[in-house]
PDB file of N, CA, C and O in Angstrom, chain B, residues numbered from 101:
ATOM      1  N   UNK B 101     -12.721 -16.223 -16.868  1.00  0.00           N
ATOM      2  CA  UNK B 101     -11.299 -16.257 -17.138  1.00  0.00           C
ATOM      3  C   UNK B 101     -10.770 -17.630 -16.733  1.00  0.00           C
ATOM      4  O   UNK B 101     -10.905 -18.126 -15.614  1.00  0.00           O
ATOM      5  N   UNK B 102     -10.238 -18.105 -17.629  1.00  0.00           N
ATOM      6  CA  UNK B 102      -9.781 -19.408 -17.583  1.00  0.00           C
ATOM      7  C   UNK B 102      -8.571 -19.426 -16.286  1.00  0.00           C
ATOM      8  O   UNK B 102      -8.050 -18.330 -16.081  1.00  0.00           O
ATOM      9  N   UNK B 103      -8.104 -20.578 -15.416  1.00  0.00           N
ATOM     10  CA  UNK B 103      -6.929 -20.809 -14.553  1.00  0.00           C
ATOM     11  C   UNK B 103      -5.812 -21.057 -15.287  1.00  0.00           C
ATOM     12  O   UNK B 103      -5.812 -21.873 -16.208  1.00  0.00           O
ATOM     13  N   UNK B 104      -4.845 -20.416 -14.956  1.00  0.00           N
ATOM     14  CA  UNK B 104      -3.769 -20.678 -15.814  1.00  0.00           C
ATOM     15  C   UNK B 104      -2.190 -21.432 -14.733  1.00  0.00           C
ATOM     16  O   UNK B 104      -1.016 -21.488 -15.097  1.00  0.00           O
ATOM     17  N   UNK B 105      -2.645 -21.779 -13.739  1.00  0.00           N
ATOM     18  CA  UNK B 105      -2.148 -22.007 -12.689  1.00  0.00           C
ATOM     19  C   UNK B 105      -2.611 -23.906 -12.673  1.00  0.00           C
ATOM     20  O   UNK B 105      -3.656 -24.538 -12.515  1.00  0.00           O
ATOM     21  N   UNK B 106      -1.801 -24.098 -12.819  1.00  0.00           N
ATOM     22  CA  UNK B 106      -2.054 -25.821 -11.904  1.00  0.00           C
ATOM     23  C   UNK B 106      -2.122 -26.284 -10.735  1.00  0.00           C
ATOM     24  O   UNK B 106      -1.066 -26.039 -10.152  1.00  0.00           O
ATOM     25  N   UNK B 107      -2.792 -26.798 -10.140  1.00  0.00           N
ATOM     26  CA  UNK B 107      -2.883 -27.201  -8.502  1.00  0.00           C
ATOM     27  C   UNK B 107      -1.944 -27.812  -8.362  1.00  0.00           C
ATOM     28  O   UNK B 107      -1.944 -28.108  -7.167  1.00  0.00           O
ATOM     29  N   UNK B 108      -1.100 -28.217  -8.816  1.00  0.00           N
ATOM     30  CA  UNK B 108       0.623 -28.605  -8.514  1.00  0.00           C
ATOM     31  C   UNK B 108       1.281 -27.518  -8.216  1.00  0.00           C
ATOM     32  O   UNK B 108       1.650 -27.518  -7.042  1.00  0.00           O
ATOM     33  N   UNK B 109       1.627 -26.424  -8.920  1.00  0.00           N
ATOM     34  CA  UNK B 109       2.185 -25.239  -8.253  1.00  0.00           C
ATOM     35  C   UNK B 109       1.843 -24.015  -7.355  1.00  0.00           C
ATOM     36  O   UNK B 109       2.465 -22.986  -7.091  1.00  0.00           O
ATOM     37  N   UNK B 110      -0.020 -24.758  -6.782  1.00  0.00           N
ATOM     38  CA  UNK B 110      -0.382 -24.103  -5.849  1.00  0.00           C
ATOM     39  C   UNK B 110      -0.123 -24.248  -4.728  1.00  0.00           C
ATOM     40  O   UNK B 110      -0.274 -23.477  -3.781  1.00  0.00           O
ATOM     41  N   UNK B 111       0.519 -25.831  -4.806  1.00  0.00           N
ATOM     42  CA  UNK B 111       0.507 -26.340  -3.295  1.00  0.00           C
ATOM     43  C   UNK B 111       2.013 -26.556  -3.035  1.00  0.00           C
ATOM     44  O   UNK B 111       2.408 -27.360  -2.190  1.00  0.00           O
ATOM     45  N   UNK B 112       3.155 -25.519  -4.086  1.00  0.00           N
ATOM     46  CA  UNK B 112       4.491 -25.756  -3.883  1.00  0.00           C
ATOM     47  C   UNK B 112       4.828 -24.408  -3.690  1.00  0.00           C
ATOM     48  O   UNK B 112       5.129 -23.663  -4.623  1.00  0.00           O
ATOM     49  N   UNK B 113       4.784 -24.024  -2.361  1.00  0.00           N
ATOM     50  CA  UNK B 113       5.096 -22.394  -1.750  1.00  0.00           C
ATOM     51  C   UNK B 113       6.417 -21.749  -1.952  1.00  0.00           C
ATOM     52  O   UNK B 113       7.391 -22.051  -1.263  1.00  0.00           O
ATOM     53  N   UNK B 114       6.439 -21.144  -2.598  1.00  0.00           N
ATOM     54  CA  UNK B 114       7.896 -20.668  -2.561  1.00  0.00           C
ATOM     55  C   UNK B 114       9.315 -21.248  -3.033  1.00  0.00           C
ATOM     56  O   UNK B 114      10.436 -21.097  -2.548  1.00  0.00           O
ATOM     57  N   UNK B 115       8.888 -21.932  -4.102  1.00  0.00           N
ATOM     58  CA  UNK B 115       9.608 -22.927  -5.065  1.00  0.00           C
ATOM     59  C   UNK B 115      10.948 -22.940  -5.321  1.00  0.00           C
ATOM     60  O   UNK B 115      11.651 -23.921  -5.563  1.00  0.00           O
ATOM     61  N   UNK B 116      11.453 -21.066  -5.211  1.00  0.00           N
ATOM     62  CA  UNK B 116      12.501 -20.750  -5.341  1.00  0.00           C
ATOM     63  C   UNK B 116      13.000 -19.851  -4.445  1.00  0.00           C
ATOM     64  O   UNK B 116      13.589 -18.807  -4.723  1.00  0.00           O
ATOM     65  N   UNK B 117      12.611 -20.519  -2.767  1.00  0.00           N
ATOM     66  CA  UNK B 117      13.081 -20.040  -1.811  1.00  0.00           C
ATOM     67  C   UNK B 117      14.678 -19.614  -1.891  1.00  0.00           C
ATOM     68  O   UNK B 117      15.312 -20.488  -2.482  1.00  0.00           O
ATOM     69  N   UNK B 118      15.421 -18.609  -1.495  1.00  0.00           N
ATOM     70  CA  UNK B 118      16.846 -18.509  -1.251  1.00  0.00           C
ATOM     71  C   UNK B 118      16.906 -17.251  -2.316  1.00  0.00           C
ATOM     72  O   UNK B 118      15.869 -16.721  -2.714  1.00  0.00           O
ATOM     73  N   UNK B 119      18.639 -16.682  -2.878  1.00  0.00           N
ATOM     74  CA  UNK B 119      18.278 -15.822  -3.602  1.00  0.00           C
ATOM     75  C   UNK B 119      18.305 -16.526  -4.939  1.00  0.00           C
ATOM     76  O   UNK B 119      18.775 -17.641  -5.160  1.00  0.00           O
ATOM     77  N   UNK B 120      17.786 -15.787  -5.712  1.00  0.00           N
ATOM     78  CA  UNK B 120      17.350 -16.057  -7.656  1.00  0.00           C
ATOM     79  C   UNK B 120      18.976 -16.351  -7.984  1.00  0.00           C
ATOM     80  O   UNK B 120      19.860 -16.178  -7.145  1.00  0.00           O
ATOM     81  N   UNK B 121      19.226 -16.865  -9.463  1.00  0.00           N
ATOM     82  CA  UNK B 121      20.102 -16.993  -9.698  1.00  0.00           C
ATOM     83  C   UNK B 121      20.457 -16.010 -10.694  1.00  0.00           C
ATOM     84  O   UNK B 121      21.523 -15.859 -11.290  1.00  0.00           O
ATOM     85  N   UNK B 122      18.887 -15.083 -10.798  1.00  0.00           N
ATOM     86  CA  UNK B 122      19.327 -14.230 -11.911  1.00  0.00           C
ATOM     87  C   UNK B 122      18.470 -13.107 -11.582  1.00  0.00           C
ATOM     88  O   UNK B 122      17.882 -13.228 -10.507  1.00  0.00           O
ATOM     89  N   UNK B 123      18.229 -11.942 -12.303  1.00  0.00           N
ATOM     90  CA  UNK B 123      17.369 -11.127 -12.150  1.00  0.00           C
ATOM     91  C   UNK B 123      15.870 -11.359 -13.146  1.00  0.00           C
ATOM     92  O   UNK B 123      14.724 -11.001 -12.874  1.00  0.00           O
ATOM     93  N   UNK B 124      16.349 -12.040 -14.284  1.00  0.00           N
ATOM     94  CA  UNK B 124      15.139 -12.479 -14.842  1.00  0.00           C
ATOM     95  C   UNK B 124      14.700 -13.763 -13.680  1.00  0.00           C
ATOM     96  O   UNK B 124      13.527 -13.736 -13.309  1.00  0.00           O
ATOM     97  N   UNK B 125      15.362 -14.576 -13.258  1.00  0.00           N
ATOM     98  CA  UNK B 125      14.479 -15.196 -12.276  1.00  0.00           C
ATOM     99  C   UNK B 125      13.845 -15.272 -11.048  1.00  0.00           C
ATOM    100  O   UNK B 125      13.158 -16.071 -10.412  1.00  0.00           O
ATOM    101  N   UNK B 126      14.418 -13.916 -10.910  1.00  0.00           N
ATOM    102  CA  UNK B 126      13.498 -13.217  -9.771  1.00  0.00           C
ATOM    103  C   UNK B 126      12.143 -12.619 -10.054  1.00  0.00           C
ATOM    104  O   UNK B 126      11.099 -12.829  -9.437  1.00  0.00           O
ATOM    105  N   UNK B 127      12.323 -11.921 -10.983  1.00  0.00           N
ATOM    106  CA  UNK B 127      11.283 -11.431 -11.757  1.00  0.00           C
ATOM    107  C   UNK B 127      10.066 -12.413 -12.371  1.00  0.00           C
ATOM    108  O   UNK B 127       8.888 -12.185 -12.099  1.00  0.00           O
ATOM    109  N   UNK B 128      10.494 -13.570 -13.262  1.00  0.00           N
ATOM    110  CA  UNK B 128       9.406 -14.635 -13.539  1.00  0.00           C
ATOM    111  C   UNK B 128       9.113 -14.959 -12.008  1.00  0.00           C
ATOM    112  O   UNK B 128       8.035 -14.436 -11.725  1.00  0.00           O
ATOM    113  N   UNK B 129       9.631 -15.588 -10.968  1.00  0.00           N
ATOM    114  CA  UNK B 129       8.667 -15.630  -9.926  1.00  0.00           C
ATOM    115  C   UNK B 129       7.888 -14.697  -8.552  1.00  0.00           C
ATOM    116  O   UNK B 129       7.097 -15.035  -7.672  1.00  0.00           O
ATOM    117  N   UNK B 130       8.371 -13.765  -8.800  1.00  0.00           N
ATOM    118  CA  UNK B 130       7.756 -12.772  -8.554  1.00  0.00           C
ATOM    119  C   UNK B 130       6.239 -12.305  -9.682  1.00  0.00           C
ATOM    120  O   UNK B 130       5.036 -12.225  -9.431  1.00  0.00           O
ATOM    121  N   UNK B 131       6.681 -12.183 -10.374  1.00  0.00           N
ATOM    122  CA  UNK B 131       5.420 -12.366 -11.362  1.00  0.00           C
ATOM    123  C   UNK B 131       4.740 -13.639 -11.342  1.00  0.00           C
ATOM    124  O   UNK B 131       3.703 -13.513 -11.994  1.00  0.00           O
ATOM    125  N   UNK B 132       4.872 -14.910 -10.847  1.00  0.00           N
ATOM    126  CA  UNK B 132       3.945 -15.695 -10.654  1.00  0.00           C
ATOM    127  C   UNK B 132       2.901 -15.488  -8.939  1.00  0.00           C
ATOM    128  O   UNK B 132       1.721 -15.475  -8.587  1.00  0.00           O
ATOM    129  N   UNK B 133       4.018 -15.386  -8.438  1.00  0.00           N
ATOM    130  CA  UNK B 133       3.300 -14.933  -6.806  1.00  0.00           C
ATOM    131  C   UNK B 133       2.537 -14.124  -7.075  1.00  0.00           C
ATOM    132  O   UNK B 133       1.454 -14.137  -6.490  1.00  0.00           O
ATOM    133  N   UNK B 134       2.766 -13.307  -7.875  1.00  0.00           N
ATOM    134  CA  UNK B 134       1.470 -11.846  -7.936  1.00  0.00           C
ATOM    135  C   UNK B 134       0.596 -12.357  -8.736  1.00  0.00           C
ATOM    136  O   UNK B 134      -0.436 -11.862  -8.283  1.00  0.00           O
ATOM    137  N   UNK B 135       0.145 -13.297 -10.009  1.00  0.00           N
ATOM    138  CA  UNK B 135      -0.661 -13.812  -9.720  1.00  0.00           C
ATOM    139  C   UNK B 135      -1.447 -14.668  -9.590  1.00  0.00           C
ATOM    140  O   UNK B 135      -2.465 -14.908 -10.238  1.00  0.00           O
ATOM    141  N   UNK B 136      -0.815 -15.380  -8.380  1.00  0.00           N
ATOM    142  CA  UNK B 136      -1.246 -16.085  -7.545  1.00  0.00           C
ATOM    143  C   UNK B 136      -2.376 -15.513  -6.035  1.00  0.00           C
ATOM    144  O   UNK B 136      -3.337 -15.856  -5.347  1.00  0.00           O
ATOM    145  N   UNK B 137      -1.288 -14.347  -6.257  1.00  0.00           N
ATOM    146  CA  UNK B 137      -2.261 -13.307  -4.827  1.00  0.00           C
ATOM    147  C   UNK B 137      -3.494 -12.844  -5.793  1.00  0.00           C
ATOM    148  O   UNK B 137      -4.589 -13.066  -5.277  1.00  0.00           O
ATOM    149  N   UNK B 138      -3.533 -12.368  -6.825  1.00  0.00           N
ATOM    150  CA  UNK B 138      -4.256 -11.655  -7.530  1.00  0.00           C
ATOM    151  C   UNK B 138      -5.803 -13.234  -8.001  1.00  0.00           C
ATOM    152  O   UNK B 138      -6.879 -13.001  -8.551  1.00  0.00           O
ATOM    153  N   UNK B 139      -5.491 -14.096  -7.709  1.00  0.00           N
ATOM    154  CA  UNK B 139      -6.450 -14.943  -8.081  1.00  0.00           C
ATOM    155  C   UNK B 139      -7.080 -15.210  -6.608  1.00  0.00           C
ATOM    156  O   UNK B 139      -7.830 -16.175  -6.758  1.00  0.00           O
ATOM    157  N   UNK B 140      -7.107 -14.888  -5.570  1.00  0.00           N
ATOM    158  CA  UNK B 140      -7.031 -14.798  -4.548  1.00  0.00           C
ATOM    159  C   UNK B 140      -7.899 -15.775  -3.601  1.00  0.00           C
ATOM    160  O   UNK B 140      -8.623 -15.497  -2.645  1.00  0.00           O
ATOM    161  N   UNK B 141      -7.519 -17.240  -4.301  1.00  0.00           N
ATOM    162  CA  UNK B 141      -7.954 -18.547  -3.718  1.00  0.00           C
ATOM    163  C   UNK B 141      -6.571 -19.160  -2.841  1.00  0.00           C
ATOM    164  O   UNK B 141      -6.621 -20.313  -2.412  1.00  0.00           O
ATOM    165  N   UNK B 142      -5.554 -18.450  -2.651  1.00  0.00           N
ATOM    166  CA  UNK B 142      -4.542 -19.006  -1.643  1.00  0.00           C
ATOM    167  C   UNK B 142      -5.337 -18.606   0.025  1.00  0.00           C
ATOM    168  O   UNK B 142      -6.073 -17.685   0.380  1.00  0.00           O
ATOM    169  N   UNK B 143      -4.807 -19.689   0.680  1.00  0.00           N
ATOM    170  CA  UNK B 143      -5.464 -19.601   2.059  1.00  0.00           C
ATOM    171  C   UNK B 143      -4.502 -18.596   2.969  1.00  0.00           C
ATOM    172  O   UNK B 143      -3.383 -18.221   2.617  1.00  0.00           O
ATOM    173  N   UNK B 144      -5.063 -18.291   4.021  1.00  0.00           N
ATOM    174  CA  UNK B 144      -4.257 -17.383   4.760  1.00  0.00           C
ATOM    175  C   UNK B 144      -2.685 -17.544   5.093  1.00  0.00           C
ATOM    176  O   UNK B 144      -1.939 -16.593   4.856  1.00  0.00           O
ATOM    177  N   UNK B 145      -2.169 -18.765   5.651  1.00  0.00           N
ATOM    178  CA  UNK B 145      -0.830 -18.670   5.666  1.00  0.00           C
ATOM    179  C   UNK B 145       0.306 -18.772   4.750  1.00  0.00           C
ATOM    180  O   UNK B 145       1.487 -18.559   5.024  1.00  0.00           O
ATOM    181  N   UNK B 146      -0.345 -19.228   3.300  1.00  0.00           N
ATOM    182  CA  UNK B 146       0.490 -19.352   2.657  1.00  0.00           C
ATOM    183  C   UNK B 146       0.543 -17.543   1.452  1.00  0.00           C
ATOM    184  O   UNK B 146       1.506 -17.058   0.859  1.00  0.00           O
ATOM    185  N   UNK B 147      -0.630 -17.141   1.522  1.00  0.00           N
ATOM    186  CA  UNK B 147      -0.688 -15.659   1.306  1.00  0.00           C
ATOM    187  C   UNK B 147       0.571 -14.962   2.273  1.00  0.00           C
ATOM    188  O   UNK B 147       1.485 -14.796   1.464  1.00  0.00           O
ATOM    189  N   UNK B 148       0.932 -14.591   3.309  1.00  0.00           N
ATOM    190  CA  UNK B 148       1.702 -14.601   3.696  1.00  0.00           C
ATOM    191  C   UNK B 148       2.530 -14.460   3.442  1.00  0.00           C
ATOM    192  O   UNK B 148       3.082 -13.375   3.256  1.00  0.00           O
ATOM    193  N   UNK B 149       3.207 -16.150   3.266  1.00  0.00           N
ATOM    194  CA  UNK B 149       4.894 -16.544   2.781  1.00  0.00           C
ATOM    195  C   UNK B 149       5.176 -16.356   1.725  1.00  0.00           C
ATOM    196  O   UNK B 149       6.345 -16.415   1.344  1.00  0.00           O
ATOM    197  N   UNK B 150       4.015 -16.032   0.830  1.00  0.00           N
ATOM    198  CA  UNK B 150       4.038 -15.211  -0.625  1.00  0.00           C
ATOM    199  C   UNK B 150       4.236 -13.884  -0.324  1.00  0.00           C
ATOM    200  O   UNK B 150       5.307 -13.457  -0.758  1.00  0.00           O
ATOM    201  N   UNK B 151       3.552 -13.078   0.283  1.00  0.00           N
ATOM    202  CA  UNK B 151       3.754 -11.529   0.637  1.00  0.00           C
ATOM    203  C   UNK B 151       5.168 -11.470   0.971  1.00  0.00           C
ATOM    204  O   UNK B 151       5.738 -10.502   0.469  1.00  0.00           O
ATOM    205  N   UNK B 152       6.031 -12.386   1.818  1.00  0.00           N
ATOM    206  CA  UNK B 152       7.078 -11.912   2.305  1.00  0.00           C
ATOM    207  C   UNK B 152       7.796 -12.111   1.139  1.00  0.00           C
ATOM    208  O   UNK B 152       8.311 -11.169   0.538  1.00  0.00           O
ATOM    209  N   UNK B 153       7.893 -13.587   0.665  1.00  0.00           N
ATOM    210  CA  UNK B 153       8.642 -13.773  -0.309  1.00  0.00           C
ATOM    211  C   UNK B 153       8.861 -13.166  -1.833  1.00  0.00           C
ATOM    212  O   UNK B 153       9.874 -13.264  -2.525  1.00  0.00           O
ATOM    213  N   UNK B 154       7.494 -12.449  -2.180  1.00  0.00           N
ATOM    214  CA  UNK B 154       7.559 -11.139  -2.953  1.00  0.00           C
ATOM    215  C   UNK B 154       8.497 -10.086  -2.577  1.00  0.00           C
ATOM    216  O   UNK B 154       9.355  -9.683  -3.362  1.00  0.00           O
ATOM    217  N   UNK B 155       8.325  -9.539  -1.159  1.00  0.00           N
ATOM    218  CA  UNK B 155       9.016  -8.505  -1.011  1.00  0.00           C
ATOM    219  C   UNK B 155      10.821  -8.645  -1.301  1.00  0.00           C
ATOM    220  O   UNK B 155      11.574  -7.828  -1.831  1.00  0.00           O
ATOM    221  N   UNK B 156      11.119 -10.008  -0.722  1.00  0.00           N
ATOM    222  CA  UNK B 156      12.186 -10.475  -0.540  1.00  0.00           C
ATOM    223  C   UNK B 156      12.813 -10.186  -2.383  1.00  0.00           C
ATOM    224  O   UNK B 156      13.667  -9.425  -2.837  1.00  0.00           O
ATOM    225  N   UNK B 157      11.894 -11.209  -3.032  1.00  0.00           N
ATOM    226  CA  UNK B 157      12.298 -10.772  -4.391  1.00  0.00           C
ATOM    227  C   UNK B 157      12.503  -9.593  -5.420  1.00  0.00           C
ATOM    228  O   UNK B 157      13.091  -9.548  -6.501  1.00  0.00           O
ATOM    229  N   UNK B 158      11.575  -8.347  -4.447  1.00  0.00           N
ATOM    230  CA  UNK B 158      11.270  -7.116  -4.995  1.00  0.00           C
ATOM    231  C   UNK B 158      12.848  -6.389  -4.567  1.00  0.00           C
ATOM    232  O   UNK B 158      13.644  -5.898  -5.368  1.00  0.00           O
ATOM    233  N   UNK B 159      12.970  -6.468  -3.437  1.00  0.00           N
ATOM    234  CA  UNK B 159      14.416  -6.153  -3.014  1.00  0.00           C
ATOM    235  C   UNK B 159      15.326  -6.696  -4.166  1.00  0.00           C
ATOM    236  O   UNK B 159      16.074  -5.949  -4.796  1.00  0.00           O
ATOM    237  N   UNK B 160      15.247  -7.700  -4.346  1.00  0.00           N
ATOM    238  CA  UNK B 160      16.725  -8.029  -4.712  1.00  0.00           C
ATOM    239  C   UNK B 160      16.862  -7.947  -6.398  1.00  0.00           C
ATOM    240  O   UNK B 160      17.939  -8.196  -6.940  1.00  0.00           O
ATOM    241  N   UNK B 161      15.706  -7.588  -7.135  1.00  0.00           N
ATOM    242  CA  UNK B 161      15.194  -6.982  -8.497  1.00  0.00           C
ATOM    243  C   UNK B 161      15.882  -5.346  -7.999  1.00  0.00           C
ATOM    244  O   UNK B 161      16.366  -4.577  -8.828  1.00  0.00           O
ATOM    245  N   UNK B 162      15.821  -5.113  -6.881  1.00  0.00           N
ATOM    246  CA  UNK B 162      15.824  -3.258  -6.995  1.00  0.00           C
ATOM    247  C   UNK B 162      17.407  -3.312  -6.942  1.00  0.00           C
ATOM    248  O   UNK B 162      18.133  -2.541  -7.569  1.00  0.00           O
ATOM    249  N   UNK B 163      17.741  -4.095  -6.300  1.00  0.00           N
ATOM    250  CA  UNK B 163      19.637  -3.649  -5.835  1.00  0.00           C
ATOM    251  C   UNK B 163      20.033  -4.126  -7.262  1.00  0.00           C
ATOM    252  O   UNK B 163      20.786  -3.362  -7.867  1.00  0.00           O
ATOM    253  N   UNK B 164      19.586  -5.450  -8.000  1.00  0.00           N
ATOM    254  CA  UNK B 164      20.434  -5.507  -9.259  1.00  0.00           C
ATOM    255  C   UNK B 164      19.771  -4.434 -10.105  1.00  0.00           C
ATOM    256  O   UNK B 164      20.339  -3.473  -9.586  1.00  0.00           O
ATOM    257  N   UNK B 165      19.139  -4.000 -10.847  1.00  0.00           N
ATOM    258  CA  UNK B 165      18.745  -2.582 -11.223  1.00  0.00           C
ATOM    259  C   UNK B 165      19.893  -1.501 -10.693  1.00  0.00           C
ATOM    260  O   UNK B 165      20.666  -0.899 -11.439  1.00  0.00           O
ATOM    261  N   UNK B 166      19.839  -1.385  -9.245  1.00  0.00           N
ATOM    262  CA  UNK B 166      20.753  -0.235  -9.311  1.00  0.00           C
ATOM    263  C   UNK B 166      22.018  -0.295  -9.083  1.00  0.00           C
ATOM    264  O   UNK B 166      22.612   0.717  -8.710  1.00  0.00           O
ATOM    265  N   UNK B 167      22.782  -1.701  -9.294  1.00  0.00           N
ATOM    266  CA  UNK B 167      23.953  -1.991  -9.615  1.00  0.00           C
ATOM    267  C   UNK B 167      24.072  -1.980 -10.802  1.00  0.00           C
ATOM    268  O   UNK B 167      25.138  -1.452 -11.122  1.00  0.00           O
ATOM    269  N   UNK B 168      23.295  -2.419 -11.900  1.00  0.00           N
ATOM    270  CA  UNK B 168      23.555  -1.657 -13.239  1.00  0.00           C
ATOM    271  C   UNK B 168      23.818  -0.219 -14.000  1.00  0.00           C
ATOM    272  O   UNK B 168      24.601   0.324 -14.779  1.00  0.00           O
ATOM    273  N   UNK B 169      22.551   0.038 -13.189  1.00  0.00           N
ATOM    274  CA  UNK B 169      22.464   1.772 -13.204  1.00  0.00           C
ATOM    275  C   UNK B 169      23.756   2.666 -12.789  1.00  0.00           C
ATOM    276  O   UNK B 169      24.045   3.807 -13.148  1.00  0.00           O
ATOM    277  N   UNK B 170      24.395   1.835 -11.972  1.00  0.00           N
ATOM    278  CA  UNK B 170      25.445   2.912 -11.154  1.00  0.00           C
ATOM    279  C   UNK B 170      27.192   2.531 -12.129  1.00  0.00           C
ATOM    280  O   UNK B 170      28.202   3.233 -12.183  1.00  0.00           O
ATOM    281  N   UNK B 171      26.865   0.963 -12.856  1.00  0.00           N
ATOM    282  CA  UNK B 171      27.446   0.492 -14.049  1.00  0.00           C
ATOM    283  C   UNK B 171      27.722   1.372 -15.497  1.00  0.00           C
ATOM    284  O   UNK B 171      28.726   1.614 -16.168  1.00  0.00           O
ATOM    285  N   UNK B 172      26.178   1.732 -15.606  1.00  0.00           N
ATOM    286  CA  UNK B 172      26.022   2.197 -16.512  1.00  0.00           C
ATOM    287  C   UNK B 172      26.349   4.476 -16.663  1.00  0.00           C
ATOM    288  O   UNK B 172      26.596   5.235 -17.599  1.00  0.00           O
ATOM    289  N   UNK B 173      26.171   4.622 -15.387  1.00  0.00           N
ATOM    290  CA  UNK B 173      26.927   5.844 -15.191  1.00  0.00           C
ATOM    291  C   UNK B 173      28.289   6.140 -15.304  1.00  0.00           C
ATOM    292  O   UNK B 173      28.798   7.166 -15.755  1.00  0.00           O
ATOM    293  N   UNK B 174      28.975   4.876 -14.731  1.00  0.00           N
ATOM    294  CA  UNK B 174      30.200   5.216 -14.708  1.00  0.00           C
ATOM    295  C   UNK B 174      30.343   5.117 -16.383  1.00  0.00           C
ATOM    296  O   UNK B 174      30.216   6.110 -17.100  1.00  0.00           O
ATOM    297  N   UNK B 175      30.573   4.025 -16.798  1.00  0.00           N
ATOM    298  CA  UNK B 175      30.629   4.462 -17.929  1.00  0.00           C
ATOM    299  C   UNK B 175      30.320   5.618 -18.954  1.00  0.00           C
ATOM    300  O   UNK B 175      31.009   6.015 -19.893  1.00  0.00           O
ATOM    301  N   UNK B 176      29.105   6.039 -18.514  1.00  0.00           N
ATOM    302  CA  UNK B 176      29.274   7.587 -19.089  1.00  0.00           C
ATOM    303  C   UNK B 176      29.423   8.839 -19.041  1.00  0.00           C
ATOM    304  O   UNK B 176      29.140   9.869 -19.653  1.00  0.00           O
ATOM    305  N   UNK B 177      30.079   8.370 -17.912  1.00  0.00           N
ATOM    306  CA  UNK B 177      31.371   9.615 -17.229  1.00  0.00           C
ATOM    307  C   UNK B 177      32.786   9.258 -17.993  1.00  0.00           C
ATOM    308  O   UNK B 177      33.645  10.083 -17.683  1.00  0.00           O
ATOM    309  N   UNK B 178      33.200   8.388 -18.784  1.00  0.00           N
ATOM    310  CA  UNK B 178      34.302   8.200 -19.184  1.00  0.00           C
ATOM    311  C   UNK B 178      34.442   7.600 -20.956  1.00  0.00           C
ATOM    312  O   UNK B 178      35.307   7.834 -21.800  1.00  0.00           O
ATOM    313  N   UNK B 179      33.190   6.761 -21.016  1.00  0.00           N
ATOM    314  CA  UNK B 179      33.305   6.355 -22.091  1.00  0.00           C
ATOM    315  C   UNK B 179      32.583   6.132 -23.488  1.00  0.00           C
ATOM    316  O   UNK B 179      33.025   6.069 -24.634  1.00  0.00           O
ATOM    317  N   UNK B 180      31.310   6.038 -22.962  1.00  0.00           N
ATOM    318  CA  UNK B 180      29.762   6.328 -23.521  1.00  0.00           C
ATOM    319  C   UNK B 180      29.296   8.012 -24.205  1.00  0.00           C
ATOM    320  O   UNK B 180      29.468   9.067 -23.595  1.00  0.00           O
ATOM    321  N   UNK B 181      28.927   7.929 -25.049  1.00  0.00           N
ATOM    322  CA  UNK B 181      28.185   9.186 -25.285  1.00  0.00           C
ATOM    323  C   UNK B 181      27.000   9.277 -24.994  1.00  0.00           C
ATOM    324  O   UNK B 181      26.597   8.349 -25.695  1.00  0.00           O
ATOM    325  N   UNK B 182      25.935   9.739 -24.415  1.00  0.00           N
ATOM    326  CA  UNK B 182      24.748   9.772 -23.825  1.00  0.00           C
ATOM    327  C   UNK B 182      23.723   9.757 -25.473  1.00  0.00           C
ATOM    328  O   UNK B 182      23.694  10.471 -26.475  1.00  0.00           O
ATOM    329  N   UNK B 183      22.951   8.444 -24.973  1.00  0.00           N
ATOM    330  CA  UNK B 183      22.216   7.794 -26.436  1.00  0.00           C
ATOM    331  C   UNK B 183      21.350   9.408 -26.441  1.00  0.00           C
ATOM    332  O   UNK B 183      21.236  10.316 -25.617  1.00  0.00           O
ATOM    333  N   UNK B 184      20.823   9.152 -27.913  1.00  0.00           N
ATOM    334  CA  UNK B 184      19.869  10.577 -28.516  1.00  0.00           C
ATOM    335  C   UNK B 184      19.298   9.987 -29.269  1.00  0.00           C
ATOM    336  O   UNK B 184      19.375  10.249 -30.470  1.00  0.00           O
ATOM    337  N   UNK B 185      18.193   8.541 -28.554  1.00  0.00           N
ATOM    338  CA  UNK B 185      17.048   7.822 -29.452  1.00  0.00           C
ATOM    339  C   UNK B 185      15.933   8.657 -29.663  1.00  0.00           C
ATOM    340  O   UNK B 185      15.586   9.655 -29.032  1.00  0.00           O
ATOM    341  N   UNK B 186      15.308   7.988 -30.854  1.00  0.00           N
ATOM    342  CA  UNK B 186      13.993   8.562 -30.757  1.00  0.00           C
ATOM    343  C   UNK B 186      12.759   8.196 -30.490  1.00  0.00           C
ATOM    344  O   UNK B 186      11.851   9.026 -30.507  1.00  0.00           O
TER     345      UNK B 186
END
């Protein structure tokens, strides 16, 4: 399996330390950290500051999710008809 990772962004930890500016950009780097862990040539401390900094991002993917969700209820308590896709 080919590397799809550059040794430039192996050796730049946590690139988008602080919070995301979006939920898709939490998500694209969260999906790069994973795999990054998943190729599993990072050395011990920076595995780590990836583990935390995943979690950090996993959090803040879950609260916008369920600030939508709780968006998207209200609305169909008042205004929405509940979709009937197929």
């Amino acid at each position: 399996m080919a590397r799809s990772t550059s040794a430039a962004s192996k050796e730049a930890p946590n690139e988008g330390a602080g919070e995301p500016a979006s939920y898709e950009q939490a998500l694209s780097e969260l999906d790069r950290l994973v795999e990054q862990m998943e190729q599993g040539q990072l050395p011990l401390d920076r595995l780590l500051d990836d583990y935390k900094r995943g979690a950090e991002l996993l959090a803040y993917c879950r609260s916008k999710l369920e600030s939508v969700e709780a968006q998207v209820k209200l609305l169909e308590e008042g205004r929405l008809k509940p979709w009937s896709g197929a």
